[in-house]
N, C-alpha and C positions, 0 to 999 in steps of 0.2 A: 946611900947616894940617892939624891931625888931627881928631878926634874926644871927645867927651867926655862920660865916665860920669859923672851930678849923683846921689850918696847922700845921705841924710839922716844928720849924724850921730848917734852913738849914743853915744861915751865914749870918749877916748882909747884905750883897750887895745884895744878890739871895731875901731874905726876903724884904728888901727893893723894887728891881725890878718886885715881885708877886705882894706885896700893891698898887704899881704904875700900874701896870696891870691892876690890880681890881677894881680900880677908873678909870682909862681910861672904862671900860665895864660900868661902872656904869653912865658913860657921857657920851658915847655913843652907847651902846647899844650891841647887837649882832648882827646875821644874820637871829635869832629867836625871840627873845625878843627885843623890843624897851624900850630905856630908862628911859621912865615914869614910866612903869609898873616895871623895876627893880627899881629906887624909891622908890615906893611905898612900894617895900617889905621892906625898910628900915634896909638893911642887911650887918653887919661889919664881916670883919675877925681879929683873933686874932693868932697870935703864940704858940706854946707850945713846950717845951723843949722833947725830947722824954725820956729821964730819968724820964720823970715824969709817963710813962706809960698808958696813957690816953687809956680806953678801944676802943672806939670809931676811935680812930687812929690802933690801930691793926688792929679793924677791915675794915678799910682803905686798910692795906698795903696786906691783906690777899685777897684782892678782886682787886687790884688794880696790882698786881706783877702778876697772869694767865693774863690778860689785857695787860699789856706790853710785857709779854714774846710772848704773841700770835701776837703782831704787829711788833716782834723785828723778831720769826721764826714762820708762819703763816704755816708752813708745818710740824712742829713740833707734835707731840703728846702730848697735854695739856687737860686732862683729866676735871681740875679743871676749864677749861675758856670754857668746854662744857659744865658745868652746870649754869652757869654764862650767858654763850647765850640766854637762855631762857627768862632773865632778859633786853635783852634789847629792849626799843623801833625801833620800823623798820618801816620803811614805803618806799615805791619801791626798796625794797632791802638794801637803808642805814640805817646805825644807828642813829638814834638822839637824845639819851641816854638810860638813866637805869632808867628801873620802878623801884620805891620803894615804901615802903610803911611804914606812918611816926610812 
């Protein structure tokens, strides 16, 4: 049993060119993770219609829209992506993602 990425989709081409993304990472790797070890986790994504209301996708876009808006106007007053800061991993000042917890 592996693991699995739930996206929302977006349109054939765009959804197509994520998939392709994804297997490119998965062959070779990141800048953080090497390829075995992503393997290993033996991890598909799947698409989901957003009409279908998938809880877990809201709470995607809910977490992920302070996130954007704070990289789109970082001078902004974004109240919602100062509590979200908290959450992410740092180390010498950058990010290297989001602690969670499963």
């Amino acid at each position: 049993m592996g693991n699995e990425i739930v996206l929302e989709k977006r349109g054939k081409r765009e959804d197509s060119q994520l998939s392709a993304h994804f297997q490119k990472l998965l062959n070779m790797g990141t800048g953080f993770v090497n390829p075995e070890i992503l393997k290993k986790l033996k991890t598909k994504i799947s698409f989901i219609d957003k009409k279908d209301n998938v809880n877990g996708l809201q709470l995607a876009d809910l977490i992920a829209y302070p996130i954007a808006r704070n990289a789109i106007e970082p001078q902004r007053v974004n109240l919602a992506f100062d509590i979200l800061k908290s959450k992410f991993y740092m180390k010498n000042g950058e990010c290297l993602g989001i602690i969670y917890f499963p």
